[in-house]
Predicted model as a PDB file, atoms N, CA, C, CB and O in Angstrom, pLDDT in the B-factor column:
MODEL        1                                                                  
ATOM      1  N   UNK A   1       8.016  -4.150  85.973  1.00 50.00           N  
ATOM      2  CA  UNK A   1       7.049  -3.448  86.773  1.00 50.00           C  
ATOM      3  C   UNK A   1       7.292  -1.949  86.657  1.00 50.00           C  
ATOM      4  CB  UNK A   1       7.114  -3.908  88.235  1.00 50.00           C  
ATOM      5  O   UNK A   1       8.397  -1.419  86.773  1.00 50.00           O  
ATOM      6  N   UNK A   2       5.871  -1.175  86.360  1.00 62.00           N  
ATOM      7  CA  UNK A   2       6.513   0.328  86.454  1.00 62.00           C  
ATOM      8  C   UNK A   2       6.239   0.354  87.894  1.00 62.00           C  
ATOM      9  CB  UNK A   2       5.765   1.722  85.480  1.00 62.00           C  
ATOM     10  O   UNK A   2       5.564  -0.289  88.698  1.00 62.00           O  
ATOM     11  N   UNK A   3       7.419   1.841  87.897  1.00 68.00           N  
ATOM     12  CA  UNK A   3       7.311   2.239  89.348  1.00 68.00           C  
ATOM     13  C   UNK A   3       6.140   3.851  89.311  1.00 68.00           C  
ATOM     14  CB  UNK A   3       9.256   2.586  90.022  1.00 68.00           C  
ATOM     15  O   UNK A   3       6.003   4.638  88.375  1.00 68.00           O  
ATOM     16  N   UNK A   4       5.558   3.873  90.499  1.00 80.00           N  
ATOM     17  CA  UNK A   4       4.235   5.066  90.700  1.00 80.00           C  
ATOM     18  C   UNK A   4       4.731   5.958  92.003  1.00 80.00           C  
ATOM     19  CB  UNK A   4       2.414   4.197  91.141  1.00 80.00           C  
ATOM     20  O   UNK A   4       4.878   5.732  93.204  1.00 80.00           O  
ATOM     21  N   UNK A   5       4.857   6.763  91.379  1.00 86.00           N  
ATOM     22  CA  UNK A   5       5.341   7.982  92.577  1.00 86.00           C  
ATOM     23  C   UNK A   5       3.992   8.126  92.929  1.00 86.00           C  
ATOM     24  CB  UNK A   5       6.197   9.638  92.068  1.00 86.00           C  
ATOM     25  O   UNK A   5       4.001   8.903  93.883  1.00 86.00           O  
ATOM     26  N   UNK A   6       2.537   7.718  92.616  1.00 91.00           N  
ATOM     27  CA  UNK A   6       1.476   8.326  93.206  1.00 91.00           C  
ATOM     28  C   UNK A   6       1.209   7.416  94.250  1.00 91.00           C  
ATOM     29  CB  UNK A   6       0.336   8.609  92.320  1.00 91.00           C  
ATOM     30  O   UNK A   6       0.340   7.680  95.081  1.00 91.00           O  
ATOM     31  N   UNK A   7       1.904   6.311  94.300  1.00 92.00           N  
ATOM     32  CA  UNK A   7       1.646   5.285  95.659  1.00 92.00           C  
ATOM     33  C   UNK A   7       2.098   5.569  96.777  1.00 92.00           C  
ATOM     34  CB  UNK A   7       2.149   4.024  95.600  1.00 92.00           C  
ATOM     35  O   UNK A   7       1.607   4.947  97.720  1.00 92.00           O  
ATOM     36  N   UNK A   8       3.309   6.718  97.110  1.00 95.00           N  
ATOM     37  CA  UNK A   8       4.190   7.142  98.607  1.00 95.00           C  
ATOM     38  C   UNK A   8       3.512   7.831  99.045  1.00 95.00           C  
ATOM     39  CB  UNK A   8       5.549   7.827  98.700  1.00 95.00           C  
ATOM     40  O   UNK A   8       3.934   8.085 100.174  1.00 95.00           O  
ATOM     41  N   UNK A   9       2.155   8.635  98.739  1.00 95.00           N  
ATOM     42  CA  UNK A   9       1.604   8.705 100.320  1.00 95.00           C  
ATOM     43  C   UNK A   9       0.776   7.752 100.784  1.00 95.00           C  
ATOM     44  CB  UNK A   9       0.842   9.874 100.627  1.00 95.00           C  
ATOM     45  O   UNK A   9       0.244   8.021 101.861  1.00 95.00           O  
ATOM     46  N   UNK A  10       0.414   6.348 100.116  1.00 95.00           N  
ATOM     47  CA  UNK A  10      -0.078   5.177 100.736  1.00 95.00           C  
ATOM     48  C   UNK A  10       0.999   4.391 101.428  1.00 95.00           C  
ATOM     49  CB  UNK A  10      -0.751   4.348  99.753  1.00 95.00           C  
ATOM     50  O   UNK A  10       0.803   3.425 102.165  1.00 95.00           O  
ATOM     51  N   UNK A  11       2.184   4.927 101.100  1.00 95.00           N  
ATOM     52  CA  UNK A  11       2.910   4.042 102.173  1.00 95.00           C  
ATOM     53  C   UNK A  11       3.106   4.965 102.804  1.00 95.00           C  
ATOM     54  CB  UNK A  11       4.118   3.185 101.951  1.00 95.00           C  
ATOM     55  O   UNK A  11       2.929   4.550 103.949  1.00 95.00           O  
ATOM     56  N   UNK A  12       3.520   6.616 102.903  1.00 97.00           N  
ATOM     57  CA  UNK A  12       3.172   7.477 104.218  1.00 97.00           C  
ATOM     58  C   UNK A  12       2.153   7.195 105.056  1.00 97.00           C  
ATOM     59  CB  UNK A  12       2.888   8.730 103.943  1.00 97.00           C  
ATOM     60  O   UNK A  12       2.562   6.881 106.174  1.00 97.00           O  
ATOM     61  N   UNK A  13       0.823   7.188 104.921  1.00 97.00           N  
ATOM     62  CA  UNK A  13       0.026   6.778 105.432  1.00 97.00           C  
ATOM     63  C   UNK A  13      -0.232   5.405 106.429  1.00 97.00           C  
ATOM     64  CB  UNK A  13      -0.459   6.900 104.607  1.00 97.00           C  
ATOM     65  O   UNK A  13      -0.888   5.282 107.463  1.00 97.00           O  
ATOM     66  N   UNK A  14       0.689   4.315 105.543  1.00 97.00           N  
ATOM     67  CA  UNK A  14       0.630   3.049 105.925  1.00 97.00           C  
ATOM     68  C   UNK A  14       1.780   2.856 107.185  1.00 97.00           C  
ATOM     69  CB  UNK A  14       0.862   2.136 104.607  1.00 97.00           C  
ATOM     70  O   UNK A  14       1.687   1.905 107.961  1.00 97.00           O  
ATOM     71  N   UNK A  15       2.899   3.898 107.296  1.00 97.00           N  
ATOM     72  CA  UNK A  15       3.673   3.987 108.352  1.00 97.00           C  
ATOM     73  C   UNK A  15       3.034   4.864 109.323  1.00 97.00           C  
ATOM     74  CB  UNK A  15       4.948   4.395 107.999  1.00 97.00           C  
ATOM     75  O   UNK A  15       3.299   4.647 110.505  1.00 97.00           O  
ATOM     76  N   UNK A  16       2.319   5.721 109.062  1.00 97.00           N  
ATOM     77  CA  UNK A  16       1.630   6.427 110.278  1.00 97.00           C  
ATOM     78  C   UNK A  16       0.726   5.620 111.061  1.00 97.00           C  
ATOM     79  CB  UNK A  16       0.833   7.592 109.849  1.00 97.00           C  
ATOM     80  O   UNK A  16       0.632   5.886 112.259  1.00 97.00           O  
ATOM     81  N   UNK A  17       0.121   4.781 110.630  1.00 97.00           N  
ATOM     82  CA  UNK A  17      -0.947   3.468 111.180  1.00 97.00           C  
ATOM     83  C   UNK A  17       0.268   2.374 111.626  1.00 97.00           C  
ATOM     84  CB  UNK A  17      -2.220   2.647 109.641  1.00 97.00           C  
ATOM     85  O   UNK A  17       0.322   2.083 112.821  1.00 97.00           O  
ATOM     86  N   UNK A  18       0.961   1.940 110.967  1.00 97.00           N  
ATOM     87  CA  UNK A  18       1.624   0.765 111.499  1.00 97.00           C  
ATOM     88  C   UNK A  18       2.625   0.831 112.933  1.00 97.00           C  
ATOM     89  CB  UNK A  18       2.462   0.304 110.314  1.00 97.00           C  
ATOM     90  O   UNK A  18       2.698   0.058 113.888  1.00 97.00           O  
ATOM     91  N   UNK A  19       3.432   2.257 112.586  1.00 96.00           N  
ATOM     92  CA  UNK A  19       4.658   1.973 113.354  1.00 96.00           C  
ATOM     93  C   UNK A  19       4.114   2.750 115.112  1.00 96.00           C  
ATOM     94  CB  UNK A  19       6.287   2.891 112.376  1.00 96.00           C  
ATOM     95  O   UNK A  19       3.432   3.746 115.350  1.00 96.00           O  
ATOM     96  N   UNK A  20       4.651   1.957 115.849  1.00 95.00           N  
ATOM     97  CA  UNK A  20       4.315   2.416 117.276  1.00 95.00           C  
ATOM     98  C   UNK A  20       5.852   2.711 117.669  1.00 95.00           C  
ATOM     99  CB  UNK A  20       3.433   1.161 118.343  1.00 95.00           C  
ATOM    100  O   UNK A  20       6.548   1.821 118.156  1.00 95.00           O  
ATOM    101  N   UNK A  21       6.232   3.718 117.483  1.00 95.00           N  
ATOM    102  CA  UNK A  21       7.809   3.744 118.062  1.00 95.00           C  
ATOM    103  C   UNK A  21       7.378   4.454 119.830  1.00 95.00           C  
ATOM    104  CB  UNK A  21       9.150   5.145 116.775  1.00 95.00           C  
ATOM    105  O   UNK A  21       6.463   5.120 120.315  1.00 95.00           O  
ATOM    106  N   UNK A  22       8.609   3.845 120.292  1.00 92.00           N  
ATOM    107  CA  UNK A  22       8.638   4.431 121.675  1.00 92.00           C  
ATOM    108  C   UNK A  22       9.218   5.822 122.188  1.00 92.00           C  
ATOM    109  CB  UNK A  22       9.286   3.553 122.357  1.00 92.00           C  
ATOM    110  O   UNK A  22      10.401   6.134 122.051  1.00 92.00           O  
ATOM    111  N   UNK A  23       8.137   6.725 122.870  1.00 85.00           N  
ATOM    112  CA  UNK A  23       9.075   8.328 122.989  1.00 85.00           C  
ATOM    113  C   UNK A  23       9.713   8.143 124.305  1.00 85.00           C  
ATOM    114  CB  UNK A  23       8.022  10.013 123.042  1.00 85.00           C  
ATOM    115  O   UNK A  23       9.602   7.374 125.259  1.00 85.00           O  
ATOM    116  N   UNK A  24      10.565   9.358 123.903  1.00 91.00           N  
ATOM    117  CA  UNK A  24      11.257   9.686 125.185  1.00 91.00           C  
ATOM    118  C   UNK A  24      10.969  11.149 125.788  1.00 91.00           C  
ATOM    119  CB  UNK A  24      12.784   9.540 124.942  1.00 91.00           C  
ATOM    120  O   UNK A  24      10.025  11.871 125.466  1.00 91.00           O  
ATOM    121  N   UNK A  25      11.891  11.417 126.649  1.00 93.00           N  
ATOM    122  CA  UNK A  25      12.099  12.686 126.738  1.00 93.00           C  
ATOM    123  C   UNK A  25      12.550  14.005 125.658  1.00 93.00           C  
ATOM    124  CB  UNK A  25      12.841  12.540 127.546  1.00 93.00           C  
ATOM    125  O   UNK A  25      12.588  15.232 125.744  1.00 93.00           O  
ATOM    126  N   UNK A  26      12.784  13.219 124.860  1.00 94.00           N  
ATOM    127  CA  UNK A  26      13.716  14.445 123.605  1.00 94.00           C  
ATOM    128  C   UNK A  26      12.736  14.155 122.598  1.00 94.00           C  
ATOM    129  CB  UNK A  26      15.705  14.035 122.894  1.00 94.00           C  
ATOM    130  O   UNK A  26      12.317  15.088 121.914  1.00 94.00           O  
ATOM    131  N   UNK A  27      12.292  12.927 122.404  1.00 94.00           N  
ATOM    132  CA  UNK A  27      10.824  12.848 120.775  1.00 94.00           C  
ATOM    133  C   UNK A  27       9.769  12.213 121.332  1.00 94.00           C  
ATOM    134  CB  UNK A  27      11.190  11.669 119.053  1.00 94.00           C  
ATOM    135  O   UNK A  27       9.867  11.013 121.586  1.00 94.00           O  
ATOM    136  N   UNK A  28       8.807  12.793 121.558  1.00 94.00           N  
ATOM    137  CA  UNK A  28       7.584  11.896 122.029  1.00 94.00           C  
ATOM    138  C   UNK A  28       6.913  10.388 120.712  1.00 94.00           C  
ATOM    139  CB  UNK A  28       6.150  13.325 122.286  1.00 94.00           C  
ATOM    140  O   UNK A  28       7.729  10.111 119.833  1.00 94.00           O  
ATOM    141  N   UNK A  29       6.269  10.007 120.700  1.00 95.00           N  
ATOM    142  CA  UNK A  29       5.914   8.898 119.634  1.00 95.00           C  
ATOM    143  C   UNK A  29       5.117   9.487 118.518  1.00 95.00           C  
ATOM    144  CB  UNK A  29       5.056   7.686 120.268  1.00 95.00           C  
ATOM    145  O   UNK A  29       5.084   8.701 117.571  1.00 95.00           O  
ATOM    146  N   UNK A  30       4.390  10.715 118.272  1.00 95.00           N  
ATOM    147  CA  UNK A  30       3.694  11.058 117.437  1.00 95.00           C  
ATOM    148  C   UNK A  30       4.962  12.068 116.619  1.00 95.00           C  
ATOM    149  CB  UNK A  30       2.284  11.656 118.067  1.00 95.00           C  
ATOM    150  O   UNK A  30       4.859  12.218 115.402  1.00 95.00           O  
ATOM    151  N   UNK A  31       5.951  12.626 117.257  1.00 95.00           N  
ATOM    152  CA  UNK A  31       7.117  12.989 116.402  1.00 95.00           C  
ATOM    153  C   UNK A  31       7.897  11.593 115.615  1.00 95.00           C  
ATOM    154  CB  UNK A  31       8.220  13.803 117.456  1.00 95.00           C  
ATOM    155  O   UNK A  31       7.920  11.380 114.402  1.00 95.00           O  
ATOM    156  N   UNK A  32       8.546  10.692 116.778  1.00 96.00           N  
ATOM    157  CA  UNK A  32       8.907   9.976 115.686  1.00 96.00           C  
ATOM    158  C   UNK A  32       8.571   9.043 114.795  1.00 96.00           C  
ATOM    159  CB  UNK A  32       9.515   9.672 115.885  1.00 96.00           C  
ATOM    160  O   UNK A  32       9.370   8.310 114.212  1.00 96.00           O  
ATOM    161  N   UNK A  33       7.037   9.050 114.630  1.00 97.00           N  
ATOM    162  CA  UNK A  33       5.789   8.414 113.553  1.00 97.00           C  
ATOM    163  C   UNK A  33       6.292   9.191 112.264  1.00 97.00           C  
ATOM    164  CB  UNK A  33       3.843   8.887 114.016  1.00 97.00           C  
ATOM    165  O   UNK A  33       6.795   8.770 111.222  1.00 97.00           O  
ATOM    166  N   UNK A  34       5.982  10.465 112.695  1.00 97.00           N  
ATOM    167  CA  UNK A  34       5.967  11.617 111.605  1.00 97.00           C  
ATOM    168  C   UNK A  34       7.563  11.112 110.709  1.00 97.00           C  
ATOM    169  CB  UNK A  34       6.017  13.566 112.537  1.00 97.00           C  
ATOM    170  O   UNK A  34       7.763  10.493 109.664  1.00 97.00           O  
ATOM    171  N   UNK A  35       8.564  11.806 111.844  1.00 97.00           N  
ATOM    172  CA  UNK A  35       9.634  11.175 110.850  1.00 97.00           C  
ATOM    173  C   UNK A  35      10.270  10.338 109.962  1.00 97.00           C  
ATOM    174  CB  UNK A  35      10.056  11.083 111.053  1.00 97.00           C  
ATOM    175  O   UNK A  35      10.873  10.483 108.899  1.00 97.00           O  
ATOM    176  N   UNK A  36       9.791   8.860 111.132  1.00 97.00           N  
ATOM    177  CA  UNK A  36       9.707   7.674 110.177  1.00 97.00           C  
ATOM    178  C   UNK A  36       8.925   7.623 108.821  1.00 97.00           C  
ATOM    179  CB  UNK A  36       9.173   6.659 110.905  1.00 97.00           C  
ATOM    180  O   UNK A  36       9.404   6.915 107.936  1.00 97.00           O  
ATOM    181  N   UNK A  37       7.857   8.253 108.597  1.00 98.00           N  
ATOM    182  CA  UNK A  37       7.055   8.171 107.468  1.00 98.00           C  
ATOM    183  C   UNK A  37       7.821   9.244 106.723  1.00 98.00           C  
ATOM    184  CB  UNK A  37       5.443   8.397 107.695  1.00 98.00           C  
ATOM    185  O   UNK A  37       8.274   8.909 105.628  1.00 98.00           O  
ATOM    186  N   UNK A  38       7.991  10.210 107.051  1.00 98.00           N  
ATOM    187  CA  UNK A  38       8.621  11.228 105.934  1.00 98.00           C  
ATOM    188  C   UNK A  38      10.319  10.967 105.605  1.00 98.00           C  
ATOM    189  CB  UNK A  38       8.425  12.934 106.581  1.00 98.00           C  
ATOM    190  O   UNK A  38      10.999  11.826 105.044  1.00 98.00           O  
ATOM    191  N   UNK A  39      10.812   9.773 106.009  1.00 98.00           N  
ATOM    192  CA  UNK A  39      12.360   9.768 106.084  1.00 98.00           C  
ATOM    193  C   UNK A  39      12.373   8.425 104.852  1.00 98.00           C  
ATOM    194  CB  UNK A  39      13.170   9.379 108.003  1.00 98.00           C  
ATOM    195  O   UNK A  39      13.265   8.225 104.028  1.00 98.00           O  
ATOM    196  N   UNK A  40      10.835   7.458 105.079  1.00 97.00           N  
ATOM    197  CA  UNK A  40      10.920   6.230 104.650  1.00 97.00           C  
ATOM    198  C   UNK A  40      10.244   6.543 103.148  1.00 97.00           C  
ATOM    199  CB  UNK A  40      10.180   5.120 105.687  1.00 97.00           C  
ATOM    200  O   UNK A  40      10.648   5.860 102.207  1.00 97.00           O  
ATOM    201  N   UNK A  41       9.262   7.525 102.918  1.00 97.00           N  
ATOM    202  CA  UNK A  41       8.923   8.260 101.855  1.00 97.00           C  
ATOM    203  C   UNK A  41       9.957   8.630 100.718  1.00 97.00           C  
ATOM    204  CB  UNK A  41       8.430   9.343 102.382  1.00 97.00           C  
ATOM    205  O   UNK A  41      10.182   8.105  99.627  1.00 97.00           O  
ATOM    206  N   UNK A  42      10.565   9.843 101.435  1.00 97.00           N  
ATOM    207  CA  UNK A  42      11.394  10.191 100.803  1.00 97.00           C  
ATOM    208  C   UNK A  42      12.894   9.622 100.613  1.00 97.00           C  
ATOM    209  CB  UNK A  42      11.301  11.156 101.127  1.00 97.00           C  
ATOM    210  O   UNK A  42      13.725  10.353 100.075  1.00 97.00           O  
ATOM    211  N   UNK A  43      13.141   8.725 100.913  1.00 96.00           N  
ATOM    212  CA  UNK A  43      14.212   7.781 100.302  1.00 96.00           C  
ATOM    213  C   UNK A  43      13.760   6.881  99.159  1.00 96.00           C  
ATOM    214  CB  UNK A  43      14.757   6.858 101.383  1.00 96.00           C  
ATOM    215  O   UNK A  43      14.547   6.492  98.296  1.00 96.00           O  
ATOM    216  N   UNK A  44      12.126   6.478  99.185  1.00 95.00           N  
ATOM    217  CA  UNK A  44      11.940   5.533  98.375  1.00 95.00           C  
ATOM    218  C   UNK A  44      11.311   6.470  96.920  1.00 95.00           C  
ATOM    219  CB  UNK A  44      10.929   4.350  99.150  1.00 95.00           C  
ATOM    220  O   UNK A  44      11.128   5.981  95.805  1.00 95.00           O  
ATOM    221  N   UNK A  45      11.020   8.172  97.394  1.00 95.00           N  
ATOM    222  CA  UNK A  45      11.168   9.166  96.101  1.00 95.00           C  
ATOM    223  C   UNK A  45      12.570   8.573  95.549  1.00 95.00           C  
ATOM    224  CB  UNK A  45      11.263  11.060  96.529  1.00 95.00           C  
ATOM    225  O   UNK A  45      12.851   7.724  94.703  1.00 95.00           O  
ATOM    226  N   UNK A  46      13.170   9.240  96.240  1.00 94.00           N  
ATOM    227  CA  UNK A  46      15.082   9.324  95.660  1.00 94.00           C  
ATOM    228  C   UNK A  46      15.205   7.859  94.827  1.00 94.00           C  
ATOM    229  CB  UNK A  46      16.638   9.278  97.419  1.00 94.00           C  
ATOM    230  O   UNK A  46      15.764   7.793  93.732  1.00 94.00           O  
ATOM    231  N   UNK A  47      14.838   7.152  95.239  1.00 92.00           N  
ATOM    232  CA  UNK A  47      15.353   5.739  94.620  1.00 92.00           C  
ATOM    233  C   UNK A  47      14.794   5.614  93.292  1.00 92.00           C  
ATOM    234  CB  UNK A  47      14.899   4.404  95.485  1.00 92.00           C  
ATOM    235  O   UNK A  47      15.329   5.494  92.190  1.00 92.00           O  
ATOM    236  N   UNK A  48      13.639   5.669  93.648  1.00 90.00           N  
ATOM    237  CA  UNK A  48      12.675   6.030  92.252  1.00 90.00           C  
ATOM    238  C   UNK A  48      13.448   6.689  91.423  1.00 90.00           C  
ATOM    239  CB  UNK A  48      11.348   6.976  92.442  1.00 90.00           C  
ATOM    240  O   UNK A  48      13.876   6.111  90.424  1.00 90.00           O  
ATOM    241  N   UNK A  49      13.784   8.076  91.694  1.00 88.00           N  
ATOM    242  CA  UNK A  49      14.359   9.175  90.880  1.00 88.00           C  
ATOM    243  C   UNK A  49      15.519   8.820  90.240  1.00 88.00           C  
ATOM    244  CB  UNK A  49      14.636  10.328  91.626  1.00 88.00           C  
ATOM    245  O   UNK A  49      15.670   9.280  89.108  1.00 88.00           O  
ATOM    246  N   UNK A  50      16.603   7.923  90.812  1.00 87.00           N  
ATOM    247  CA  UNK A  50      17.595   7.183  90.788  1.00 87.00           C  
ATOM    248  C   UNK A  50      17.623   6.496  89.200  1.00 87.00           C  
ATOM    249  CB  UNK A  50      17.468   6.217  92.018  1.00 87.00           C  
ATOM    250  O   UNK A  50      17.943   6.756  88.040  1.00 87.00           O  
ATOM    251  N   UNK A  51      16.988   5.325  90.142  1.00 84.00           N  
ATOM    252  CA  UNK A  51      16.393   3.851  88.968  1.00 84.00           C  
ATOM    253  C   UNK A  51      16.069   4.318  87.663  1.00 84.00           C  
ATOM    254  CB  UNK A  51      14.790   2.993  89.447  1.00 84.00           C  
ATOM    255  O   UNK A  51      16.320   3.716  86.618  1.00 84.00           O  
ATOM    256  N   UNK A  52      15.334   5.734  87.802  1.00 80.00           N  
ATOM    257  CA  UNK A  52      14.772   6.148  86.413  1.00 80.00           C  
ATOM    258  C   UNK A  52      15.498   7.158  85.780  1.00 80.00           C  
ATOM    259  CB  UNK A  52      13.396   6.633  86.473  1.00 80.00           C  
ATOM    260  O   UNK A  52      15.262   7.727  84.715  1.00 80.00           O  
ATOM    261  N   UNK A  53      16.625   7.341  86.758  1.00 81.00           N  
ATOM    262  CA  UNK A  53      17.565   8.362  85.557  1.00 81.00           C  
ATOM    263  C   UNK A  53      18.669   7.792  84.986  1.00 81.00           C  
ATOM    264  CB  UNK A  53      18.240   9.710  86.152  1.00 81.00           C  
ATOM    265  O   UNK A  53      19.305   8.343  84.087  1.00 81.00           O  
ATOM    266  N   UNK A  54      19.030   6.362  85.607  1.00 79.00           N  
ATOM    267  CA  UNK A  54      19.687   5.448  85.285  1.00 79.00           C  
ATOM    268  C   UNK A  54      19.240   4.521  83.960  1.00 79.00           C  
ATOM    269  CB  UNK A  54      19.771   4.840  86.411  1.00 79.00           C  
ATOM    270  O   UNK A  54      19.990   3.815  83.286  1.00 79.00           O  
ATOM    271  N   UNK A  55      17.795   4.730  83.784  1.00 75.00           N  
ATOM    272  CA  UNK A  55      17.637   3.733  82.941  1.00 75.00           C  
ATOM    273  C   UNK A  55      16.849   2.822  82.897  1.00 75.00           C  
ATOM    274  CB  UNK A  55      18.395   3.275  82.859  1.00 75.00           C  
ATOM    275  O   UNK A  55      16.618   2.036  81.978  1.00 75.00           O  
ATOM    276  N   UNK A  56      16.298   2.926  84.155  1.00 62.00           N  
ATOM    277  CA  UNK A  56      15.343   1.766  84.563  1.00 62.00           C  
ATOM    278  C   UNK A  56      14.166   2.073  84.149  1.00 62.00           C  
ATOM    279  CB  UNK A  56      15.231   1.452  85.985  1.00 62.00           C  
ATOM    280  O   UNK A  56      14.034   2.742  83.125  1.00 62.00           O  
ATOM    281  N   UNK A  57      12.370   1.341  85.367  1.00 60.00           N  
ATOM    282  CA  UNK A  57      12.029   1.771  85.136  1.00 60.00           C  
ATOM    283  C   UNK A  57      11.249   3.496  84.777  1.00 60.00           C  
ATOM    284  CB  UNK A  57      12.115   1.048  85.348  1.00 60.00           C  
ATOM    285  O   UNK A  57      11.715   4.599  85.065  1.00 60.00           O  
ATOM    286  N   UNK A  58      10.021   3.180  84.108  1.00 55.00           N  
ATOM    287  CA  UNK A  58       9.259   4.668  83.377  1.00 55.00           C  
ATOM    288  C   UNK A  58       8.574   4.850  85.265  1.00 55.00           C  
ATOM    289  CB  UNK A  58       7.481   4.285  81.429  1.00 55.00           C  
ATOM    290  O   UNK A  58       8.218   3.919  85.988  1.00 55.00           O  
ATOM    291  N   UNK A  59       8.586   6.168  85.571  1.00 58.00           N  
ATOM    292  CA  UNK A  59       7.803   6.584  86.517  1.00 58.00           C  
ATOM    293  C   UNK A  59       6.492   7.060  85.816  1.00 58.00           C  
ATOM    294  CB  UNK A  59       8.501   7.606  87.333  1.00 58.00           C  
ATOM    295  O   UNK A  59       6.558   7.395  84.633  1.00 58.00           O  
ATOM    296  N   UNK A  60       4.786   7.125  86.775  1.00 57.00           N  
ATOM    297  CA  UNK A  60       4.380   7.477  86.581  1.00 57.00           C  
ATOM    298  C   UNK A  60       4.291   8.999  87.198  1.00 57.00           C  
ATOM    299  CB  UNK A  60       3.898   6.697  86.481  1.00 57.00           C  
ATOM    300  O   UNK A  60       3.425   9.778  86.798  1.00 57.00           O  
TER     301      UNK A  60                                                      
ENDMDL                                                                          
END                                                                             
């Protein structure tokens, strides 16, 4: 399977719709939406970046 760096903002997107986290006093829920999507994004960049400097697969 190749891997598509042009698909992570459909899964950014797809965590901003899915996840309902609960706020508090210190992060309300529309902060930690945001984070979750940009924390879960960019790990699955890195991995990508990883896999393919290792050897794996071709990124698009």
């Amino acid at each position: 399977m190749k891997a598509d760096l042009g698909r992570l903002p459909d899964v950014y997107e797809r965590v901003m719709e899915e996840y309902r986290p609960a706020g508090d006093i210190f992060a309300g829920e529309s902060y930690r939406r945001k984070t979750a999507a940009s924390l879960i994004t960019a790990d699955l960049w890195q991995l990508l970046q990883q896999t393919a400097s290792e050897g794996g697969e071709t990124l698009c």
